[in-house]
C-alpha positions as CSV (number, residue, x, y, z in Angstrom):
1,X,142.4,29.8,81.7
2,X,139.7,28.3,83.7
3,X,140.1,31.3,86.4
4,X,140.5,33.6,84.3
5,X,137.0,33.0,82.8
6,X,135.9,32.7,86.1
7,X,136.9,35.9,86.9
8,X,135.5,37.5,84.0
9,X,132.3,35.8,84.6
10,X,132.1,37.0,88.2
11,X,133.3,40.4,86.6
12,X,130.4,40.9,84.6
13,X,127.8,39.5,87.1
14,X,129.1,42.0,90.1
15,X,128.6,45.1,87.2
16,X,125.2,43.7,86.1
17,X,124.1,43.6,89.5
18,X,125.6,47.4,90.5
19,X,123.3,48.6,87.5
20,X,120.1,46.6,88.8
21,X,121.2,48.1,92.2
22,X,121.6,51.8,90.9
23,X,118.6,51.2,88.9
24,X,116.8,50.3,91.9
25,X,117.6,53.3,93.8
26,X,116.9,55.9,90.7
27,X,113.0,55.8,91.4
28,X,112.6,56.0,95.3
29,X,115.0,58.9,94.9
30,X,112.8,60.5,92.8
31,X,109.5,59.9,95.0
32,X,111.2,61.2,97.9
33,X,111.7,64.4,96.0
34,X,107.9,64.4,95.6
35,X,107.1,63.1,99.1
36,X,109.1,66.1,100.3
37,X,107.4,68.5,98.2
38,X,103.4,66.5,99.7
39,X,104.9,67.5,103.4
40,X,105.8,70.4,102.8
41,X,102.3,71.5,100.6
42,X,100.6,70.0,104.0
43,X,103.0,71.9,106.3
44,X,104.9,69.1,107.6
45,X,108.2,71.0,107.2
46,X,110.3,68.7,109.1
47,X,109.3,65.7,107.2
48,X,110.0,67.7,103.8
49,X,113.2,68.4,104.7
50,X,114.0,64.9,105.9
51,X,113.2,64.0,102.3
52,X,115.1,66.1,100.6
53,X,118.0,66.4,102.7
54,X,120.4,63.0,101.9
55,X,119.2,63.6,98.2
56,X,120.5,67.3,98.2
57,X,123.6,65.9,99.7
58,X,123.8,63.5,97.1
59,X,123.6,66.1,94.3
60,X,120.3,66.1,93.1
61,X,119.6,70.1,92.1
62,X,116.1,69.9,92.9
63,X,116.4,68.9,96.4
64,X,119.2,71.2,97.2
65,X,116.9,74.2,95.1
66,X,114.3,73.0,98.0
67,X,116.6,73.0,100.5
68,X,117.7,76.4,99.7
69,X,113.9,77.5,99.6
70,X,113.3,76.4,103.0
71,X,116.5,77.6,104.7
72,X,115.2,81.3,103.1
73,X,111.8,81.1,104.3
74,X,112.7,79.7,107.6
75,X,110.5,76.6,107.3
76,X,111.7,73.7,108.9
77,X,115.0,74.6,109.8
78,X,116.0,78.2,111.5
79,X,116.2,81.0,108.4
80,X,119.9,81.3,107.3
81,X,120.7,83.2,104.1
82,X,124.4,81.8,104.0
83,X,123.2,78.2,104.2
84,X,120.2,79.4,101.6
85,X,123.0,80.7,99.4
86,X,125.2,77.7,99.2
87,X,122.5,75.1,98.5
88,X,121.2,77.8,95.8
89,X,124.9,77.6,94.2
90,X,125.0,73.7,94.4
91,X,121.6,73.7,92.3
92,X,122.8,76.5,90.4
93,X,126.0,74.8,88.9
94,X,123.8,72.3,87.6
95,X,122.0,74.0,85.5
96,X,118.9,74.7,87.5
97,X,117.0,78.0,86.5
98,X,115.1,78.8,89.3
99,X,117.6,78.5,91.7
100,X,119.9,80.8,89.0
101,X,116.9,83.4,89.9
102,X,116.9,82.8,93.6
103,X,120.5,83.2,94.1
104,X,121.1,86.1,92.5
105,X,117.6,88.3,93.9
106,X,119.0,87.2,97.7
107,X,122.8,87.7,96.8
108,X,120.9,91.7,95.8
109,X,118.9,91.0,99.4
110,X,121.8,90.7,100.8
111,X,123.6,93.7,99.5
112,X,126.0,91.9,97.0
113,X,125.2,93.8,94.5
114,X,128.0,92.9,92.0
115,X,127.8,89.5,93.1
116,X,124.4,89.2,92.0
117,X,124.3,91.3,88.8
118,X,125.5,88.5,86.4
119,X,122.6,85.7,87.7
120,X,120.2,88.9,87.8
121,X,121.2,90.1,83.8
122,X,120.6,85.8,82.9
123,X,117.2,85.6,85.0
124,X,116.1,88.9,82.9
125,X,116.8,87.6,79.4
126,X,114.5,84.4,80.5
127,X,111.7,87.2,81.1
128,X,112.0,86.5,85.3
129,X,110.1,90.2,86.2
130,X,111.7,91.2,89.4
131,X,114.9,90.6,88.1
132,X,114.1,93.0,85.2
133,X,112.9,95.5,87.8
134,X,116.1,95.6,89.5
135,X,118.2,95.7,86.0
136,X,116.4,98.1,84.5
137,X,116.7,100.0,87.9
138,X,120.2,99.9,87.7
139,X,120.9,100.6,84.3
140,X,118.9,103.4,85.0
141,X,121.0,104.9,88.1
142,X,124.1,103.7,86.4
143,X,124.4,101.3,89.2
144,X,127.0,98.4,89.2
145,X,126.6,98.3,85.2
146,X,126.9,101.0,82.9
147,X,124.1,103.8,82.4
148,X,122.3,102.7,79.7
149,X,118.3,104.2,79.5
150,X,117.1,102.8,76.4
151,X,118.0,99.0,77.9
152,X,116.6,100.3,81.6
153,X,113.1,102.0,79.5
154,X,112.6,97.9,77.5
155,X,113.6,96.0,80.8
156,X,110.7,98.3,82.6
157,X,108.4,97.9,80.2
158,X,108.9,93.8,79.9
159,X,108.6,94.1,83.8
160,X,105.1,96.0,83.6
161,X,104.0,93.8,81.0
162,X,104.5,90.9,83.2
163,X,102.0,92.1,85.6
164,X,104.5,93.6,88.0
165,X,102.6,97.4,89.4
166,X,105.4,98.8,90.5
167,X,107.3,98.4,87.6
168,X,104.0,100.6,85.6
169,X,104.8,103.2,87.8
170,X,108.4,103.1,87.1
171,X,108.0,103.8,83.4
172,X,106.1,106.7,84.5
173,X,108.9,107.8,86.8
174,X,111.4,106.8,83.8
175,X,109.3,109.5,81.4
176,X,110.5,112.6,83.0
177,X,113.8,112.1,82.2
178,X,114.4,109.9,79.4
179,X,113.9,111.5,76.0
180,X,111.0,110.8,73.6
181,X,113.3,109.1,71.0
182,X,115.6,107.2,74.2
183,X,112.0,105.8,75.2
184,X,111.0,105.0,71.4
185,X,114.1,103.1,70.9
186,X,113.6,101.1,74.5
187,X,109.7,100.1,73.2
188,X,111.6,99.1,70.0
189,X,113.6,96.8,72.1
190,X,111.0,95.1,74.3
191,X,108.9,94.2,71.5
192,X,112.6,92.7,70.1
193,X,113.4,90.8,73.7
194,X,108.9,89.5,73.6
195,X,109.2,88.4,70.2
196,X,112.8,86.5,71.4
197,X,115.2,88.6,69.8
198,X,118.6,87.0,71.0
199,X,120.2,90.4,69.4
200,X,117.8,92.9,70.7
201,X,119.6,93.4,73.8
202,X,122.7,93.7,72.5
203,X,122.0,95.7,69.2
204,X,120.2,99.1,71.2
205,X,123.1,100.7,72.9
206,X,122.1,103.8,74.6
207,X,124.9,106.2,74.9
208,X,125.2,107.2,78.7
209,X,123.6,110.9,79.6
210,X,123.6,112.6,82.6
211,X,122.8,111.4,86.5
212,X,119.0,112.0,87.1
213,X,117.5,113.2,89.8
214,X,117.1,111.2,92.4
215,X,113.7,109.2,93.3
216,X,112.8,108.1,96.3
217,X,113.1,104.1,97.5
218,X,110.6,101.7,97.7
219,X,110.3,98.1,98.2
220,X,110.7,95.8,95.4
221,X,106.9,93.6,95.1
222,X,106.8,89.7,94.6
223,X,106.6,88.5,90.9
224,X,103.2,88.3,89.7
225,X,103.7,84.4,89.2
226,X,103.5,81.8,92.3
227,X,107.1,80.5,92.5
228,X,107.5,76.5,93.3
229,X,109.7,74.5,95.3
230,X,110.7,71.8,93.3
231,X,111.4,71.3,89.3
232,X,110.3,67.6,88.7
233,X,107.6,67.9,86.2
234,X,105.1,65.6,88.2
235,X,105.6,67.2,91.6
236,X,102.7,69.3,93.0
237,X,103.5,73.6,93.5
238,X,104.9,73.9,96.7
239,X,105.4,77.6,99.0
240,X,105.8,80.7,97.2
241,X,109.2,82.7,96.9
242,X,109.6,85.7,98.5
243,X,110.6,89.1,96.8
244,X,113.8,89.8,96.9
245,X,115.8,93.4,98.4
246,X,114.4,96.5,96.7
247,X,115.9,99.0,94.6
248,X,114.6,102.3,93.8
249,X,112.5,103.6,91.6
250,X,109.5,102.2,92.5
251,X,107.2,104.6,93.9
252,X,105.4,103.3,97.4
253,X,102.7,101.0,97.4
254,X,99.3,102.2,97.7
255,X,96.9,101.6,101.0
256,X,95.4,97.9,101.3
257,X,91.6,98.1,100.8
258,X,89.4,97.3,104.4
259,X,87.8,94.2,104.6
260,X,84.1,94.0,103.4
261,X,81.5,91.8,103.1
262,X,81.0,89.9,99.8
263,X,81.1,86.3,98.0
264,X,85.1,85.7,98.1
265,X,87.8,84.4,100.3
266,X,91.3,83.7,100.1
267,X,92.6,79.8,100.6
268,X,96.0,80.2,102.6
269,X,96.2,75.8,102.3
270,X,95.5,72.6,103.2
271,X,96.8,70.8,106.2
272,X,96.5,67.2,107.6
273,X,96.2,68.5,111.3
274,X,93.9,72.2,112.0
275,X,96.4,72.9,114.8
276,X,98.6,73.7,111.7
277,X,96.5,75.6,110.1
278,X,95.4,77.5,113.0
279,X,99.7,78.3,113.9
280,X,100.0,79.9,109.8
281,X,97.0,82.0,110.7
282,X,98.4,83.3,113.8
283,X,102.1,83.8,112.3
284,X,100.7,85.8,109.1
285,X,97.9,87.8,111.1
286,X,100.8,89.4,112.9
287,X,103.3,89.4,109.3
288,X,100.5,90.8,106.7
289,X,99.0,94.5,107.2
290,X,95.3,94.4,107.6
291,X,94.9,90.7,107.5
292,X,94.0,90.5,111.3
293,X,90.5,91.9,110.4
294,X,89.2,89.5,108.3
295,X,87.6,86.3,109.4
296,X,90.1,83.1,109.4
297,X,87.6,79.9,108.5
298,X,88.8,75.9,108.9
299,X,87.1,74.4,106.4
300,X,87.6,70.6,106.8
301,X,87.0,67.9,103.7
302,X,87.8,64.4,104.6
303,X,91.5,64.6,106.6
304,X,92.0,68.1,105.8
305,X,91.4,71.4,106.7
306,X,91.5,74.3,104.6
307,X,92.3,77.4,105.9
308,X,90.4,80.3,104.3
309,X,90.3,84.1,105.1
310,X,87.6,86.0,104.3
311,X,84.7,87.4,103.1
312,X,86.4,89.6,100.3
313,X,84.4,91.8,98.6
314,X,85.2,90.9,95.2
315,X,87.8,88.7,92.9
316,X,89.9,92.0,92.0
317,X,89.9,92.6,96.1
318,X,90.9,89.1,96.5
319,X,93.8,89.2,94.0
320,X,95.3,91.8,95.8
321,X,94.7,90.4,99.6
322,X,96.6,87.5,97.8
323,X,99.1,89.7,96.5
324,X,100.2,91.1,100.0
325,X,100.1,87.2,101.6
326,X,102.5,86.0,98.7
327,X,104.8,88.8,99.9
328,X,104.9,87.5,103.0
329,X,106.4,84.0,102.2
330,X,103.1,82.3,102.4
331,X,100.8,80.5,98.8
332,X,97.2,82.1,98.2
333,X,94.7,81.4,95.8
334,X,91.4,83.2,95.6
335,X,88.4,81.2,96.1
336,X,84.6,82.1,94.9
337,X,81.9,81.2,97.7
């Protein structure tokens, strides 16, 4: 009996100490999440991705949602849709929204259209605009799901409401050839799907009509909202996310404005080292139309340098210099002088 007690004693102590342990090892997982998320905000890629890595590996969805993020921009590692794709599945299975969204705007990119229709359909319920753009778009064209115009008209109009231009212009296209009451009953719809209608969806069935004409592509525009990298509530907004493939509809976009003198620029980051700041500049002066003739400034507080772009003429002007740099893969804010 005495080694069996001793046993059980030992027992206990070995299982109290594998929970102290895992405790233990719960928090610095977590601050290397965040850690990963400071490099990368500072441009240190590699070091973000050194972070993240074993923790992705280990299953945690916001690292492999990072992971995914960085193997699509091409930051830190070479760009590589497939591997992109696979960590945004991992993350995906767990629940994790955003990389629901990702995955199914680059399964689109990518042409897997069918594919990406079911992650596409969730991320436009949750009100996600680009996502709407391309539903609407294909319920529109009768397109991988049925033809339905009075779903396509309220997906639209959510979209436009959400900021998105090119979706504004959409419902413009939409009006020549959906019927006044089609277009009614869609605008009856959307105010169902704002309001959180879990049956407005479902409850205006249009019946399918005939193939419109056709309208001429154009490239699907970023979401109006700065995407982040990682989910954990205290961690810091990391890169943007890129749009995803476009659709059609959407008519062209219009002509960038010149640059002009005035009291704005735009702030493309912060960075620990200027010779970082300087290589973005260089890589999105080449990427961005236009943005080679403004003014890059390196604006240094403390160990930092801020890299600025400028002068805009005013914060409308600004907004949309912004708007053009977010579709390149790079973060923007617009900064008064």
């Amino acid at each position: 009996m005495t080694g069996l007690a001793e046993v059980a004693r030992m027992k206990r102590m070995w299982e109290s100490l594998m929970v102290t342990a895992m405790l233990a090892t719960a928090a610095p997982a977590l601050a290397d999440v965040k850690a990963g998320v400071d490099a990368w905000q500072q441009g240190d890629y590699a070091r973000a991705i050194a972070q993240w890595r074993p923790l992705a590996e280990a299953g945690d969805p916001d690292a492999q949602f990072n992971l995914g993020q960085a193997y699509k921009l091409g930051r830190g590692v070479q760009p590589d849709f497939d591997a992109a794709l696979d960590w945004y599945r991992k993350a995906q299975r767990q629940g994790h929204l955003r990389a629901e969204d990702n995955l199914g705007l680059l399964l689109f990119q990518q042409g897997d259209r069918d594919g990406a229709m079911p992650f596409l359909q969730k991320s436009a319920s949750r009100g996600e605009p680009r996502a709407q753009y391309i539903v609407a778009t294909t319920l529109f064209n009768g397109d991988v799901v049925g033809k339905d115009w009075v779903r396509a008209y309220a997906l639209m109009t959510r979209a436009s409401a959400s900021g998105l231009p090119q979706a504004t212009a959409s419902l413009g296209e939409m009006d020549k050839y959906i019927p006044e009451d089609q277009r009614q009953k869609g605008l009856a719809l959307a105010a169902g799907m704002e309001r959180g209608d879990k049956d407005a969806l479902a409850s205006a069935a249009a019946p399918a009509r005939a193939q419109p004409k056709p309208i001429r592509k154009a490239e699907l525009p970023p979401s109006k909202p700065a995407e982040t990298e990682s989910s954990k509530p205290a961690a810091p907004k990391p890169a943007p996310q890129v749009a995803a493939s476009r659709p059609a509809l959407a008519p062209s976009p219009s002509p960038s404005p010149s640059p002009a003198a005035g009291g704005w620029r735009v702030q493309l980051g912060a960075f620990g080292e200027e010779a970082r700041a300087r290589a973005l500049w260089g890589q999105l002066a080449k990427n961005v139309g236009g943005l080679s003739a403004y003014r890059s400034y390196y604006e240094k507080a403390g160990g930092v340098t801020r890299l600025q772009v400028g002068p805009v003429a005013s914060a409308a002007d600004a907004a949309r210099l912004c708007g053009r740099i977010k579709a390149a893969g790079s973060d923007c804010i617009p900064k008064k002088i």
